[in-house]
N, C-alpha and C positions, 0 to 999 in steps of 0.2 A: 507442196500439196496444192490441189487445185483451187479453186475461188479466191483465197484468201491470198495467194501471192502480189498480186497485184496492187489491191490495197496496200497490202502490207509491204513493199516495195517504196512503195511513194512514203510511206508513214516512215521508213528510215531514211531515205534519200531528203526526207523535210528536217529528220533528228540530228541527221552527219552535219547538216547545212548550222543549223542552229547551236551544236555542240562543236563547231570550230570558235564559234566567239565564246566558248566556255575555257573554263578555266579544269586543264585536269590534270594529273600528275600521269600519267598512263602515255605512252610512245603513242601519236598520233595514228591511226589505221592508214595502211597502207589500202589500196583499191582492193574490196573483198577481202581484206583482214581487219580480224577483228581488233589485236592488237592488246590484249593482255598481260599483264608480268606475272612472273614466276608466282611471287605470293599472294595475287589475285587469284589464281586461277584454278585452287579451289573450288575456293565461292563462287567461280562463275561458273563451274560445271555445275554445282547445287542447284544454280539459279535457272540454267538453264533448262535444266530436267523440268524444273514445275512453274516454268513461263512461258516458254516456245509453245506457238509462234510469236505470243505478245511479249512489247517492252517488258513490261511487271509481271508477274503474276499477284492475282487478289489476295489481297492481306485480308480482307473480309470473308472469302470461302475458306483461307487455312484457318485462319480462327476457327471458326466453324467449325471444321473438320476435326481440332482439336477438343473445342469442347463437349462436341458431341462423342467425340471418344471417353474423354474425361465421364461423362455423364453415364456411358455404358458402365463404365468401372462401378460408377458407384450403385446402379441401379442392380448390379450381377445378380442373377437369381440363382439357382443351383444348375448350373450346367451338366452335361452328360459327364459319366465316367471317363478320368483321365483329362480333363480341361483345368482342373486344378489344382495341380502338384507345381510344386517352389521350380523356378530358374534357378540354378547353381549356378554363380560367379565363380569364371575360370583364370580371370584375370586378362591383362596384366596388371599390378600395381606398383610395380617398378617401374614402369614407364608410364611417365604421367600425360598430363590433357593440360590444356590452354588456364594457367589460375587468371583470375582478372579484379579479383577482389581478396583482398585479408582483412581481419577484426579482431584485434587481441583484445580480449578482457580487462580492465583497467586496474580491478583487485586480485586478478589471479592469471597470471601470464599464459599457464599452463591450458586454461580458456581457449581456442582459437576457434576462429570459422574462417573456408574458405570456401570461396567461390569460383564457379568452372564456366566456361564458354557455352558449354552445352551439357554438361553432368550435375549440372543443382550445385546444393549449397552441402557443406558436411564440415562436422564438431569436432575436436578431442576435447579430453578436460583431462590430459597425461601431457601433454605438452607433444603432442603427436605421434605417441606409440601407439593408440590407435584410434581410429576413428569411424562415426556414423555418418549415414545421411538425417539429414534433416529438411529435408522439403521434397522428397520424392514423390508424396503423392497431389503434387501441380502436375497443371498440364506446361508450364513453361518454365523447361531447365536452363534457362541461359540465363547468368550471375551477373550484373552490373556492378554493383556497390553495396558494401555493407555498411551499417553503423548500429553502435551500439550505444545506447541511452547514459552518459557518462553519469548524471544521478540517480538511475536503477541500473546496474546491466544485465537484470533482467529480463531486458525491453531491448529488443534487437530488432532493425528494419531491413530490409534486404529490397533490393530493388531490382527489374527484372529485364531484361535482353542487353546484347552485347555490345558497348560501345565502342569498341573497337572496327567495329562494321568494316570484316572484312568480305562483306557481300553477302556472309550465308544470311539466310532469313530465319537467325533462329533470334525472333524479336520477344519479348516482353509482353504482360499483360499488367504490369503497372506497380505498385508499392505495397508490400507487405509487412505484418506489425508482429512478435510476437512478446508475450509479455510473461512468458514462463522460458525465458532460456532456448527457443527451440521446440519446444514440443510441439507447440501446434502455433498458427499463423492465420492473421485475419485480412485480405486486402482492404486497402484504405484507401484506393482511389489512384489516379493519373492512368488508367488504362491506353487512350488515346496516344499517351506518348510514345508508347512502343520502348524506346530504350532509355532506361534510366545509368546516368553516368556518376552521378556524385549521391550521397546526401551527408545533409549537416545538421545536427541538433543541439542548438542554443542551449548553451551550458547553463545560462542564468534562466533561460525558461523552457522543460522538457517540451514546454506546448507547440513549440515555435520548430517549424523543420524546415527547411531547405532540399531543395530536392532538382538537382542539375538533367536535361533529358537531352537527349539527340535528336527527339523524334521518327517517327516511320521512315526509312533512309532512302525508299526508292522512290519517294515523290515533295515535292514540295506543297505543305503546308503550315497552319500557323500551331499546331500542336507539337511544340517542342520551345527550347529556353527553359527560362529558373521559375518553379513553384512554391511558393511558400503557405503554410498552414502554419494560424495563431490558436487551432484548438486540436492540436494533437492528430491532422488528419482527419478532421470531419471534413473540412470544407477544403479548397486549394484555392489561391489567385495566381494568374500568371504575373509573375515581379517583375520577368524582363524577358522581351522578345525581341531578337534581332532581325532577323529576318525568316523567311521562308525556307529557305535551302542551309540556315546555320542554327546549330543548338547549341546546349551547354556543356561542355565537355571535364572542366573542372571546374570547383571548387574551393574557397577554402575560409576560415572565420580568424578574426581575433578571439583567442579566449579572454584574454584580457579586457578585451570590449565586445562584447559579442556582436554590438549591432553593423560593426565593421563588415563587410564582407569583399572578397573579391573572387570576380568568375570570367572564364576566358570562354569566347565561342569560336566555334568551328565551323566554318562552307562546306561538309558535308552533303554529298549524294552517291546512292549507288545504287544502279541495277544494270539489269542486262545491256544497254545503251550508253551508258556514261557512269565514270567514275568521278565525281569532282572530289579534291583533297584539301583544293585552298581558294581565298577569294578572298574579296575586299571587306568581307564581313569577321571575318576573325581578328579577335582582338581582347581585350582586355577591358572589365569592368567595375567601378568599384563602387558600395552602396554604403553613407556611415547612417541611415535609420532601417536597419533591419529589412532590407530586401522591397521600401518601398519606392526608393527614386535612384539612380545610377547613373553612371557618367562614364561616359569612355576613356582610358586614360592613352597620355602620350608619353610628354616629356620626357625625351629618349626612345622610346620603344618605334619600333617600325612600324612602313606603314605600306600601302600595296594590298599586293597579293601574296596572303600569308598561310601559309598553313596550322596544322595542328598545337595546341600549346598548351604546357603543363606550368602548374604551381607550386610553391612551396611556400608557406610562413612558417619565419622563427618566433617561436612562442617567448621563447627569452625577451626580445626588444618589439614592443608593439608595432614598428612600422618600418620592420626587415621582412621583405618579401620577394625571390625569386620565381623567375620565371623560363621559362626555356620555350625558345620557336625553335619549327621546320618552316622551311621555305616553301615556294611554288612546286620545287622540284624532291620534295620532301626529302631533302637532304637540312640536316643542323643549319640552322640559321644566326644565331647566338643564345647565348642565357646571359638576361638580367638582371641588376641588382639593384631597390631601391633600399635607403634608408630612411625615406621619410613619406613612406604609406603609399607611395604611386604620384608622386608628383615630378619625380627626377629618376631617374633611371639608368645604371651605368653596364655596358657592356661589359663584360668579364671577358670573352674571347676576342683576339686577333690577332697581328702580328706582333711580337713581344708582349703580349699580354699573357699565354696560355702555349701547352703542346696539345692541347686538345684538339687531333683530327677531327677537317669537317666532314668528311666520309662515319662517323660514327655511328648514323644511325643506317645508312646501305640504301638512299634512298626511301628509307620503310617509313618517315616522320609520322605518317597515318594510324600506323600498326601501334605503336608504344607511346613516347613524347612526353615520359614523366619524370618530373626533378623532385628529390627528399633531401629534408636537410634534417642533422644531428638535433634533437628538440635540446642537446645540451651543449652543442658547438657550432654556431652558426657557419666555421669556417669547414665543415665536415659535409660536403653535396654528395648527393650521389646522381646520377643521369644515368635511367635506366634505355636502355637501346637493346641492338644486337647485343651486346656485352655490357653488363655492369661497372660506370666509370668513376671512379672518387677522387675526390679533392681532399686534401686536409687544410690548406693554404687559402680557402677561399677561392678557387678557381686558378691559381697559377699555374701548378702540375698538374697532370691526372693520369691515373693507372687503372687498368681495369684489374678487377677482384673476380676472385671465384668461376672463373675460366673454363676453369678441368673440374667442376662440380657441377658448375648452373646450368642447365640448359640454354640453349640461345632466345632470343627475345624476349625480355624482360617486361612485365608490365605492371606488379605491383611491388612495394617497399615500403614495409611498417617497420616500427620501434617498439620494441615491449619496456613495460616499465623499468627495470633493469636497465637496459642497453644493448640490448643482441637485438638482431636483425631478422629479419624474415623475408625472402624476395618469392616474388612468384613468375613464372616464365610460362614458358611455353613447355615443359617439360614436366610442370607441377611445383612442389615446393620443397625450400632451401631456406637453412637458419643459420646465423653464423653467433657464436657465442663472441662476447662483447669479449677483445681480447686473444682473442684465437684466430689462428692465420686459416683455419678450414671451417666449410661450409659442407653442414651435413643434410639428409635428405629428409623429411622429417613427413615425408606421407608416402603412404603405399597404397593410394584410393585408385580403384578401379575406374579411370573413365575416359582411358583412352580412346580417339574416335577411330574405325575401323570401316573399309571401305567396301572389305570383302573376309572372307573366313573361308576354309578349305579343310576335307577332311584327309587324312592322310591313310591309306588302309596296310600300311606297313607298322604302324604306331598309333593305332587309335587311341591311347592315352594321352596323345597329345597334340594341341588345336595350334594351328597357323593361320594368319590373317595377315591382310597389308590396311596398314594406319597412315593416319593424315602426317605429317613430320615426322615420322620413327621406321618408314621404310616397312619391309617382311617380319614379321616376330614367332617364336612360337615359344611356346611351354605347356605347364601340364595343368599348375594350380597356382591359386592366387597366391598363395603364401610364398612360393618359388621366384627366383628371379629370371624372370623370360630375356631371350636373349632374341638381339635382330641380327637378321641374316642376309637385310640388303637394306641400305640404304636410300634415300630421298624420299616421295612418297611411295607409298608400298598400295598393289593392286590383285591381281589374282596370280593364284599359283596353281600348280598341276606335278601330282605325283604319278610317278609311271606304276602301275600296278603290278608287274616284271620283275623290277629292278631299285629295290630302297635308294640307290645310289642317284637315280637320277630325276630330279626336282626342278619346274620350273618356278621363276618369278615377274615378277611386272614388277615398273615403276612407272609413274605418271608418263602418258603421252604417247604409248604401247612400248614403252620401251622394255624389249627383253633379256632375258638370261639364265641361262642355264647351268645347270653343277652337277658333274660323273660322279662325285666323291661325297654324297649326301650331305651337300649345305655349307661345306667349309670354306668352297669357292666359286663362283659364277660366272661365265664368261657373255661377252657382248651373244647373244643371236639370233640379231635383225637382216641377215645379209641377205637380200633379194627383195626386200622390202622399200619402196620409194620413199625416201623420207621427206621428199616434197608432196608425198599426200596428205590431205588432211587426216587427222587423227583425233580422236577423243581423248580427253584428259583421261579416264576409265575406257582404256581400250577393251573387245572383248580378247580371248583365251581360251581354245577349247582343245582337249586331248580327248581323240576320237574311243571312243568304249570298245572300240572292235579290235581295235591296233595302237597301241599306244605310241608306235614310232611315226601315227599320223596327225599333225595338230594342226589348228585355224586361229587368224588372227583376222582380225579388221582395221582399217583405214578409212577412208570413203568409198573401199571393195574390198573382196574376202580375198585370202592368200589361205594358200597349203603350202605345208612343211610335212612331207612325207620320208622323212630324212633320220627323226628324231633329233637325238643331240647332235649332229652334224648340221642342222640347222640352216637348209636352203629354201627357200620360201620363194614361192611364185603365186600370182594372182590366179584366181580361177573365177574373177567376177568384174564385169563393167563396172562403173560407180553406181552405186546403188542408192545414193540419195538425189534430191533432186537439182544436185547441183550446188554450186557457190553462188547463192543467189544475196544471201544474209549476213553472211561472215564465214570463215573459217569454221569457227565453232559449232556453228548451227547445224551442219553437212556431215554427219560422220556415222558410221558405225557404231551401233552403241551396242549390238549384244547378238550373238551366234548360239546356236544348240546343233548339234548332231543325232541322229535318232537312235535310239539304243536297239532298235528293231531294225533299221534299214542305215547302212553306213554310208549312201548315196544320198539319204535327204539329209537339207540342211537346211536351217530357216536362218533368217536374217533382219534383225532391225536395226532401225536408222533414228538417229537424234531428230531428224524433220520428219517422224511418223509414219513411212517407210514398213511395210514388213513383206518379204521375199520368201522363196524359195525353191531348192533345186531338186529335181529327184537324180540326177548324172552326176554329182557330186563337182556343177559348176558347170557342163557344157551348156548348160540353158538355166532361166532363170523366171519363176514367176513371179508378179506382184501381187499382193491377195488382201490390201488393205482395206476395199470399199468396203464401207460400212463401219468402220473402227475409228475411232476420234483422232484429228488433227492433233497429238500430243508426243513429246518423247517416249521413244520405248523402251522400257526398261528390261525386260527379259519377254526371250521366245521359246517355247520348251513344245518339244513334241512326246506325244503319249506313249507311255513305258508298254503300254497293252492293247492298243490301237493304230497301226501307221497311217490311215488317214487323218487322226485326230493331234491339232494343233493347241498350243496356250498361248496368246499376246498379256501381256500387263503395260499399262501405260501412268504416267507422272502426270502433274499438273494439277493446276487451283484456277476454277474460273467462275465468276458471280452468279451466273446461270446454268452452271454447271455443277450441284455440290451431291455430287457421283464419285465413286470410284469405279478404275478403267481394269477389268480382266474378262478377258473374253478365253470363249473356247470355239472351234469348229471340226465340224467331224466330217466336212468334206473337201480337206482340203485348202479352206480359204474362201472358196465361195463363197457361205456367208458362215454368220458370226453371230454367238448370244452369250449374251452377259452372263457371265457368273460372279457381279457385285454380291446381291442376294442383298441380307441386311447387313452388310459391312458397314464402319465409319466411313464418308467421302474425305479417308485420307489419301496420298498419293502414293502406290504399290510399287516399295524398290525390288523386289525379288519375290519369284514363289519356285515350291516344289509342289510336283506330284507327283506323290511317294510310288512307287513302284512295287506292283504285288496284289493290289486293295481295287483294281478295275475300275484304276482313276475316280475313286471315289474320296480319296485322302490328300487333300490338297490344306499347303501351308504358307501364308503370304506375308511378307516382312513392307511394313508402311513405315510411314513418317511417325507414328502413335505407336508403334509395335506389334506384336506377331498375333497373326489369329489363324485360326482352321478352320476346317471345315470336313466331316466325315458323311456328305452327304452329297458331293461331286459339286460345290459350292451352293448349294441354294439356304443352308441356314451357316452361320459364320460364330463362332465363340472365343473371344477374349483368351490367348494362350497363356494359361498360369495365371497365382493370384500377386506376384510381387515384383513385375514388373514393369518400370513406372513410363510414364507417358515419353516415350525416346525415339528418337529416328532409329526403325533398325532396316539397317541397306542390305543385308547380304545372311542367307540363309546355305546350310549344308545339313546335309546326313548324316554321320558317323554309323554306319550298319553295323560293326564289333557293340559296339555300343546303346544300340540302340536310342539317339538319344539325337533331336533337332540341338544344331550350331544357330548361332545368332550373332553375327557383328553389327553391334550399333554406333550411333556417334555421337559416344559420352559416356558410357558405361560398360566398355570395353565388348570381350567374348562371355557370354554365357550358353548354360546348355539345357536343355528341356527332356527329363526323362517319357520316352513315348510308352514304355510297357503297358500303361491302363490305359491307353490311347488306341494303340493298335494290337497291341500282344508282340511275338516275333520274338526278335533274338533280341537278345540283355544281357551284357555281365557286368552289370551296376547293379542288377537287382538279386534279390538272394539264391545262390544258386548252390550246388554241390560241387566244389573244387577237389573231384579226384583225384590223388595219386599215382603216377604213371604206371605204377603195375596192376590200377585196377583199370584204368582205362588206357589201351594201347592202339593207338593210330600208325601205320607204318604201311607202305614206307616214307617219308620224309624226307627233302620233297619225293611228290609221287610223278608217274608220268601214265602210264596206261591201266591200273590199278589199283586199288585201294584197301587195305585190309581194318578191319573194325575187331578189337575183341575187349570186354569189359562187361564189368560186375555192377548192380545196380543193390542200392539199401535197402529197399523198398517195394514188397513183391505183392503188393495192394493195389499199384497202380500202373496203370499202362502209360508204356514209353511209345515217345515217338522221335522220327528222324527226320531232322529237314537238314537243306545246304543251299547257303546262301551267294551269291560272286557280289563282288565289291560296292554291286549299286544298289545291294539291298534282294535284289529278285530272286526268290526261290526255284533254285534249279532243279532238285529232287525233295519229294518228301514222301515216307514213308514209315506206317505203323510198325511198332517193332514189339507188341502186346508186354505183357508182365513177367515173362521168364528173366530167375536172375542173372544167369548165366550167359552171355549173347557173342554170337560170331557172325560177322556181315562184311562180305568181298563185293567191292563195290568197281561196275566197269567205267573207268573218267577218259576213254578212249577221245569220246568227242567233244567232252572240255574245253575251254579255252586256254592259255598258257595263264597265270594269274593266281591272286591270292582269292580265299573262299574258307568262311566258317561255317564246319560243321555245330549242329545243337542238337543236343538229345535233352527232352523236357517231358514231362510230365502234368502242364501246365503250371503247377506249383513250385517246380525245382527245375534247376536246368543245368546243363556241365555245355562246355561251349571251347570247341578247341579251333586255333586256326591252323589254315591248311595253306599248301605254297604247291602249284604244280607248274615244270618244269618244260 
């Protein structure tokens, strides 16, 4: 974009220069690449959406933007008809989300809390047949650390954003206390530290807490290191700071002595610019007066440039305590052994010592890096990584456990009083009975994170979406077990309206694929596509409304595939951003619409703030962005009832800027006005504008969750009363259904009934489910005619007839008065080929059949 290149040119050519003498675990940039790994890359598309063009984005505007959402919730006055009816969760809860914290109850096992990445905190007290949320109504659902008060447990503390910092910024707003089990929660302070990794509460004094932090990860300052409070969380002192760029990562006490402690820090940094994993600051600390004075230790332990490192004390022998590094290149470094408090230190791994592959952790040392020991067999480790590894020898042998049950990357591993296990992964949670060679699955919590949702109008009962690690999924209801249908990460899909059999998918990085056979099987089809173009982690995907055998994809320029599943793709667009100026990543396509009115215009946005379009469907191309903010853009939609009239939305957090970005223009692109209206200034991943309502019915998926607007955006309302402060990325219709889709990231699919919102077609709402010999539709499918014949209950009220095609748009409608008795030959001569529900209703009642024409 103009002005700002330049500057901002020099400000990386100053960062690249300065970030060679850094220390990072990430493949050095090639000239113009940015040079990110697989499980970074993510979080660097998260990041990028709401930083570009700057290094960071402001942690002080998304706050902001959060609590001034937060503060709407609670302030809600009575909104118009139809703004507050419940989100139904549709699931999945089979497929779990990122655990990062466990807490089992010390008097009753059956107790648990666990905490998620980004879907809050949530309880059983059945031993996890089933479970609540408890902290949904925060504005910050990402889980650090739990603990519970080992001389009340009903004094639980929970600490807030994700030390795992795999880049997203879903950070923390500091330490909360509750003192009834869950039910309600009071913050007690460390806001500033953004992410809380450990806490510990002194057995011999509930007063006294511990409280390990990462700090805010994308910049260095001195809020971060160990906290301690002698009055229960009135007050904090910082006990121990490392440095600037290192926090506290673990944890851990004697109980035996409480005043004991030992805590390992970590060279953590991450944002759009550098990744650091390890540095001369990680290391190991140990305190014997209660967190007032600490000493680094050595003797034995390494020394350099180290990475990530976890702990473990056995409570059996007061000064048996392991420890486990990753290296520079976050690969396993060793785990060591002291038996006498940190003074000496023995390696367990090496040659003839151990079969423990150093490949164990894949590189990831960052991602996991935690060692558990049996609190009744010191010679019992576990090393959680990619795969769960045990020792029973103290480190000689190791096997990895629970394989074909656990999901991959492990991050927590408690003991209940008993002796059964519980591990948490990246898939959710798994127990293993003390004794039992299986691990079973023991949560079915909805809070998988989801990139995108899609309706499908062949099976409106049932919702498809692509999630973060679990690929394509789809199913009907939470209680069912949804099944994936592609693998890696999962992104948009496109059903042909024609033909149930043929379904596309995405997975990370526009990679496509297609299935004749409705889902069972998918084949590569990118061929015509340069895969030396830049591309977006969230490529876009569009199947054209006019022709389904026409679709678009993006790169750093648009491609058609007019083929269908034969799947030949050629370019129909220059590069459309402003180049590789910044990285790879920065330059791409981020989002395509086709007009449902004109199958020749197309618009076009670009991750560097970019918005295009064509009316030749690609021989030319206009730019139409002046006046619209330097920001990522998220979605471009053109108007269901207007073909001049355009929609941009755009991402980002900036300190003089705490706006949110949706514009509209009705000539074109020329210019531009806002339809923020009273919105929160959170960052807009998706909108619709529902089709039918003369662009007056618009609905926007933010960083906070969904809100509408039925007044063509100039007044905004909070959508539904129950659901909690979430990133929701990705919005769809269901028209059978009547009813807005919603994929977020941490609380899987839910759905929003629209019927008191807008009226229209519903068969979720009460209707009258005919009998085929009272109401007769034929023929089936139809091609140039359509015959109606059917008896109505109710000769009080007048019937009416609409028909609807797959995007919701009323194609016919017509009064059909009070007689019971009715015959109506309908001409569908100029139709489209496709599916389409008729509705006959009464405003009170409705009978709703679908229709397939040929």
């Amino acid at each position: 974009m103009p002005n700002c290149h330049n500057h901002c040119l020099l400000f990386i050519i100053s960062s690249l220069m300065c970030w060679s003498c850094q220390l990072s675990t990430t493949t050095p940039p090639k000239p113009g690449q940015f040079g990110f790994d697989t499980k970074h890359a993510p979080a660097d598309h998260f990041y990028l959406q709401r930083a570009y063009p700057e290094a960071t984005f402001s942690e002080k505007a998304y706050t902001a933007a959060l609590e001034q959402a937060k503060a709407q919730v609670a302030l809600r006055t009575t909104p118009p008809l139809g703004f507050s009816e419940s989100w139904d969760v549709k699931g999945p809860g089979n497929i779990g989300a990122r655990v990062n914290a466990i807490a089992v109850h010390p008097n009753n096992e059956k107790i648990i809390y666990v905490g998620f990445s980004s879907g809050g905190l949530f309880k059983t007290t059945n031993g996890g047949s089933s479970w609540f949320p408890v902290f949904d109504n925060r504005a910050y659902l990402a889980i650090g650390a739990i603990a519970i008060d080992p001389n009340n447990p009903e004094i639980v503390y929970v600490g807030t954003g994700d030390p795992n910092i795999t880049g997203y910024p879903f950070l923390g707003d500091g330490l909360y206390r509750s003192l009834n089990g869950g039910q309600s929660w009071t913050k007690i302070g460390l806001e500033a530290t953004r992410i809380i990794s450990k806490i510990i509460i002194d057995p011999s004094n509930s007063q006294r807490i511990h409280v390990g932090t990462m700090g805010l990860p994308f910049e260095r300052n001195r809020q971060k290191g160990l906290y301690t409070s002698n009055n229960g969380g009135k007050t904090w002192r910082q006990s121990l700071f490392v440095s600037e760029q290192a926090g506290i990562i673990d944890l851990v006490i004697d109980p035996r002595n409480p005043k004991t402690l030992y805590a390992c820090s970590w060279n953590r940094i991450r944002n759009s610019r550098e990744s650091i994993t390890a540095g001369p600051d990680s290391g190991i600390f140990k305190s014997n007066d209660s967190g007032s004075t600490w000493t680094k230790l050595e003797g034995g332990l390494p020394t350099g440039n180290l990475g990530r490192i976890g702990l473990a004390f056995y409570a059996g022998e007061p000064n048996l305590v392991f420890a486990v590094y990753s290296d520079a290149n976050s690969q396993l470094l060793n785990i060591y052994r002291t038996a006498n408090g940190g003074d000496n230190w023995e390696a367990l791994l090496g040659p003839g010592k151990s079969n423990l592959p150093g490949s164990v952790m894949g590189g990831m040392g960052w991602y996991f890096g935690k060692i558990a020991v049996n609190p009744k067999d010191p010679n019992e480790i576990y090393l959680l990584c990619i795969s769960l590894w045990k020792t029973s020898n103290g480190g000689l042998t190791w096997t990895t456990v629970g394989d074909a049950s656990i999901h991959s990357d492990k991050h927590a591993l408690v003991f209940t009083p008993t002796g059964d296990i519980i591990v948490g992964s990246d898939g959710g949670l798994n127990k293993n009975i003390k004794g039992d060679p299986f691990w079973t699955d023991i949560e079915s919590i909805p809070t998988t994170q989801f990139y995108r949702v899609e309706y499908n109008p062949h099976f409106p009962n049932r919702y498809y979406g692509g999630a973060q690690d679990h690929g394509t999924v789809s199913g009907e209801t939470l209680s069912e077990n949804w099944i994936r249908m592609e693998g890696g990460d999962g992104f948009q899909m496109r059903f042909n309206p024609h033909d149930p059999k043929v379904m596309w998918a995405q997975t990370q990085n526009g990679v496509l694929r297609v299935s004749t056979n409705g889902g069972s099987f998918f084949q590569l089809a990118i061929r015509g596509i340069d895969r030396t173009d830049r591309v977006n982690w969230d490529a876009p995907l569009v199947m054209s409304s006019h022709d389904p055998q026409v679709l678009y994809t993006g790169t750093h320029r648009v491609y058609q595939n007019t083929t269908g599943s034969e799947t030949v793709w050629k370019a129909i667009s220059p590069d459309l951003t402003d180049g590789e100026i910044y990285g790879r990543n920065f330059h791409t396509l981020s989002c395509l619409h086709e007009s449902s009115l004109n199958p020749e215009l197309i618009m076009a946005g670009t991750s560097d703030g970019n918005v295009w379009y064509t009316k030749d469907t690609g021989t030319s191309w206009n730019r139409i962005d002046a006046g619209l903010p330097e920001r990522y853009v998220t979605a471009v939609k053109t108007s269901p009832s207007n073909a001049n009239t355009l929609y941009v939305s755009h991402s980002g957090y900036r300190d003089n800027d705490l706006r949110p970005h949706l514009h509209v223009s009705r000539n074109l692109g020329n210019t531009w006005t806002s339809l923020a209206g009273d919105l929160p200034p959170l960052a807009i991943n998706d909108f619709i504008v529902l089709p039918g309502y003369n662009d007056s019915i618009l609905f926007v998926a933010t960083d906070g969750g969904v809100y509408s607007s039925i007044n063509g955006g100039r007044n905004w309302y909070r959508l539904g009363g129950n659901l909690p402060i979430i990133a929701a990325f990705s919005l769809a219709w269901n028209v059978a259904k009547n009813e807005l889709i919603v994929g977020t990231h941490g609380k899987s699919i839910l759905t929003y009934p629209l019927r008191n919102l807008i009226g229209g077609l519903s068969t979720s709402t009460p209707a009258i489910n005919l009998p085929d010999h009272l109401l007769k539709v034929y023929p089936q499918p139809f091609a140039e005619e359509l015959q109606l014949e059917w008896q109505t209950p109710d000769l009080q009220s007048s019937w009416n007839l609409k028909v609807f095609d797959v995007t919701g748009r009323v194609i016919m409608a017509q009064t059909l008065g009070s007689t019971r008795d009715k015959q109506l030959r309908l001409s569908t001569a100029l139709w489209k080929k496709g599916l389409y529900w008729l509705q006959i209703s009464d405003g009170k009642q409705q009978i709703v059949r679908k229709l397939a024409k040929m």
